[in-house]
RODREN-306206 format. One record per residue (C-alpha): residue in one letter; x negated, y negated, z. Coordinates in nm, 2 decimals. Example, Ala and Ser with C-alpha at 12.3 -4.5 7.8 and 13.67 -1.06 7.14 Angstrom:
BEGIN
ATOM  aa      xx      yy      zz
ATOM   a   -1.23    0.45    0.78
ATOM   s   -1.37    0.11    0.71
END
This chain:
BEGIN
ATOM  aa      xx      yy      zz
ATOM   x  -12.32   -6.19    6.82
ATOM   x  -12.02   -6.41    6.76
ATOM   x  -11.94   -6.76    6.91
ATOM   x  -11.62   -6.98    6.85
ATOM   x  -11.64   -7.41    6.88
ATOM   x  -11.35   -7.42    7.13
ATOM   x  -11.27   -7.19    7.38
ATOM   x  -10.92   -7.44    7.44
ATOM   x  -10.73   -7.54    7.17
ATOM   x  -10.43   -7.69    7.04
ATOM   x  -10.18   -7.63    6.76
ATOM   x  -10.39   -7.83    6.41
ATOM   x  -10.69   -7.78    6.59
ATOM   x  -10.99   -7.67    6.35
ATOM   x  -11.20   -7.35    6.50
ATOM   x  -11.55   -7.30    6.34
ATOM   x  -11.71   -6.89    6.44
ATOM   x  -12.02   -6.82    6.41
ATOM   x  -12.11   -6.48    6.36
ATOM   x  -12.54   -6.38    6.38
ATOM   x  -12.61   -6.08    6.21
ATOM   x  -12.96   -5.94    6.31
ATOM   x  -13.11   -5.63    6.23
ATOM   x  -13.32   -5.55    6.53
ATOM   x  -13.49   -5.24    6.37
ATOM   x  -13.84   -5.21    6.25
ATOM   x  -13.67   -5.08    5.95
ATOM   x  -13.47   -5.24    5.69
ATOM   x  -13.08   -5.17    5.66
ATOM   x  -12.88   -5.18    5.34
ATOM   x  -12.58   -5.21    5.20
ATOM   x  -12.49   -5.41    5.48
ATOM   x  -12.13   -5.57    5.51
ATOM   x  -11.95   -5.81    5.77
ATOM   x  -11.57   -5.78    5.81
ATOM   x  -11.38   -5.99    5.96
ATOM   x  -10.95   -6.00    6.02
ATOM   x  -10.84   -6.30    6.12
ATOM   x  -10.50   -6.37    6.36
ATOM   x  -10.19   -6.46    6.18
ATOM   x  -10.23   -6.78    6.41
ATOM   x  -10.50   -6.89    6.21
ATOM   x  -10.52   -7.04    5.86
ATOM   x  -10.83   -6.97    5.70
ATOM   x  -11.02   -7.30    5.57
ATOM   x  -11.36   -7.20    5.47
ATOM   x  -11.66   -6.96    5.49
ATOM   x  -12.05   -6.95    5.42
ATOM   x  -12.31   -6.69    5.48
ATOM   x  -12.71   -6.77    5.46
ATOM   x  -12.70   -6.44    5.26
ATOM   x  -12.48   -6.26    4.97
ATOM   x  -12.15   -6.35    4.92
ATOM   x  -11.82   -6.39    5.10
ATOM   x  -11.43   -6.31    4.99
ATOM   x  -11.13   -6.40    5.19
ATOM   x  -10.83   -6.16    5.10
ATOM   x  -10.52   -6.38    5.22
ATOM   x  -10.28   -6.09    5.17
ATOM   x  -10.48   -5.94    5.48
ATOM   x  -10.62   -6.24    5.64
ATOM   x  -10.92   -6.02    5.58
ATOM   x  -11.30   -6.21    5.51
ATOM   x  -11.58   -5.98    5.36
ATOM   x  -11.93   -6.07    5.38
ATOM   x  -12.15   -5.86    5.12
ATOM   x  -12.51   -5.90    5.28
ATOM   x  -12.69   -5.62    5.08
ATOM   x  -13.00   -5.54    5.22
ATOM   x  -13.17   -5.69    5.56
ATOM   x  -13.53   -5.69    5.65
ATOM   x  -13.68   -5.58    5.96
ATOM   x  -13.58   -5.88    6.21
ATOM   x  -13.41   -6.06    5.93
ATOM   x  -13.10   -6.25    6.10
ATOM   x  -12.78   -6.37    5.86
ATOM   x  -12.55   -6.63    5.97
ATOM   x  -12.20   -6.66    5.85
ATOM   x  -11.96   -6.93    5.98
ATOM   x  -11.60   -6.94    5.90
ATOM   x  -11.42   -7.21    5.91
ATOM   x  -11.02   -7.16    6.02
ATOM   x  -10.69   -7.42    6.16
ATOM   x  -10.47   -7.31    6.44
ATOM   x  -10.12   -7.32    6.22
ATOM   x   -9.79   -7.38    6.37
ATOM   x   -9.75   -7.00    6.44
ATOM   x   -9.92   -7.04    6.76
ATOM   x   -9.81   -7.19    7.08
ATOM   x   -9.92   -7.23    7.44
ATOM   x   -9.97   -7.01    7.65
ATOM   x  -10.08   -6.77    7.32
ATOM   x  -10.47   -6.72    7.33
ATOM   x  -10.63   -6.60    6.97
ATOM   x  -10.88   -6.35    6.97
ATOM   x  -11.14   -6.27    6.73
ATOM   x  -11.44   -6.02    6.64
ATOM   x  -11.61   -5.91    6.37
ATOM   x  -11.73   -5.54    6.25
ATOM   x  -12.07   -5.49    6.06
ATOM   x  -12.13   -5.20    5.86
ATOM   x  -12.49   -5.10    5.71
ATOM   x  -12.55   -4.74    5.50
ATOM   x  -12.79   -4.66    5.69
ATOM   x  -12.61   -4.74    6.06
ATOM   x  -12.29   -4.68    6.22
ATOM   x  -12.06   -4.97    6.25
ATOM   x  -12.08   -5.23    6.53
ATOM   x  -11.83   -5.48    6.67
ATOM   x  -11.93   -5.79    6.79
ATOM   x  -11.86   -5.91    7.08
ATOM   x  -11.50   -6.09    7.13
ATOM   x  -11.45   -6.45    7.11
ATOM   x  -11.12   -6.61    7.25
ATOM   x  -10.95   -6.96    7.27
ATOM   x  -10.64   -7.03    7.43
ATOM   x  -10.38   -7.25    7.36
ATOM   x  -10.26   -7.54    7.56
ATOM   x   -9.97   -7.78    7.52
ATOM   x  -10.01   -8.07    7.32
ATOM   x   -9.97   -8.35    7.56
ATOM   x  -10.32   -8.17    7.78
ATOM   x  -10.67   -8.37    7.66
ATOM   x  -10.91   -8.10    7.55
ATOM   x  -11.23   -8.34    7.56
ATOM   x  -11.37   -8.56    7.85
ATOM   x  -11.52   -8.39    8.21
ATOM   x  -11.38   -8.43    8.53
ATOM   x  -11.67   -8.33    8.73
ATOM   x  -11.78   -8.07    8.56
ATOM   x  -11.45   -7.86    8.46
ATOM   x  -11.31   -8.05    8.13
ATOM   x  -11.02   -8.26    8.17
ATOM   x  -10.78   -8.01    8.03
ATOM   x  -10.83   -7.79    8.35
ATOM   x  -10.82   -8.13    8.56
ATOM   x  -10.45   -8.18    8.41
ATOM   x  -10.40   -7.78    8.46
ATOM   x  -10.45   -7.87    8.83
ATOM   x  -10.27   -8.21    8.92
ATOM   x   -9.95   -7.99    8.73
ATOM   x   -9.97   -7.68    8.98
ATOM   x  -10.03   -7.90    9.26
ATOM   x   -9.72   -8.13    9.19
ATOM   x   -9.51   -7.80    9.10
ATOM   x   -9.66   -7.65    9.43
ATOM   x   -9.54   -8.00    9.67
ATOM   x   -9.22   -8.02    9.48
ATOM   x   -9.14   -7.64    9.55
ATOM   x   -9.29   -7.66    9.92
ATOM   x   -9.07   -7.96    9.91
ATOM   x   -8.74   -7.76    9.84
ATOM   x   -8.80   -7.47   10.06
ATOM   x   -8.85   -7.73   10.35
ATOM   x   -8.56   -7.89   10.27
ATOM   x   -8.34   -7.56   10.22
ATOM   x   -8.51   -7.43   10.53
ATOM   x   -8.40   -7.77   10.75
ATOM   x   -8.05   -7.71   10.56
ATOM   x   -8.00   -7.36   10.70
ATOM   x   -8.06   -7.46   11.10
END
């Protein structure tokens, strides 16, 4: 499985994934390998695994995780560490998954993780109820946009009698 820290982000904004890699089989697996491409909105920071080794390729924005072999049940976590870089603007939403490979086993995708970008000038932290502010501000901007369009119309409307 695969998680991201924010699923709303902002231009400097540091994302940390967090990709489990369990073998569920009474068996163990080997040779087993996590692969990882990340967007070109993304500048790679840093990256750790509880297990084997990891290599970032920055000509292909490519991390490799070299597990080796995994025990019956054994679970690996790798976290990588990555900034949203000035590539990437609102409304642009970055998406990321991961591919792990075993000798013994086909290859599996995990599952995708996605945040999107918002402006700048939007608060990402703090609750308004229960949605977070950032969809709070979302909402006060459609609603003016909506009054100040039903404005126009009623007024262009009024005009045309």
């Amino acid at each position: 499985s695969k998680a991201v820290s924010q699923s709303i982000g902002s231009v400097g904004d540091l994302l940390t994934y967090t990709i489990n890699v369990t073998n569920p089989n009474g068996n163990p697996m080997t040779g087993v390998s996590v692969s990882d491409v990340l967007s070109s909105k993304l500048s790679y920071e840093s990256a750790s695994s509880t297990k084997g080794t990891t290599n970032f390729n920055a000509a292909t924005s490519t991390l490799s995780v070299n597990i080796g072999d995994m025990a019956a049940n054994e679970t690996v976590v790798i976290t990588i560490r990555a900034r949203i870089n000035s590539s990437a603007s609102a409304p642009d939403r970055i998406d990321n998954t991961a591919q792990a490979l075993a000798t013994n086993l086909p290859g599996v995708n995990s599952n995708v993780v996605s945040t999107q970008l918002i402006p700048d000038a939007i608060p990402t932290t703090g609750e308004f109820g229960t949605e977070p502010s950032a969809y709070a501000a979302w909402g006060v901007a459609l609603a003016l946009l909506i009054a100040n369009l039903a404005t126009a119309y009623l007024k262009r409307r009024a005009y045309a009698r």
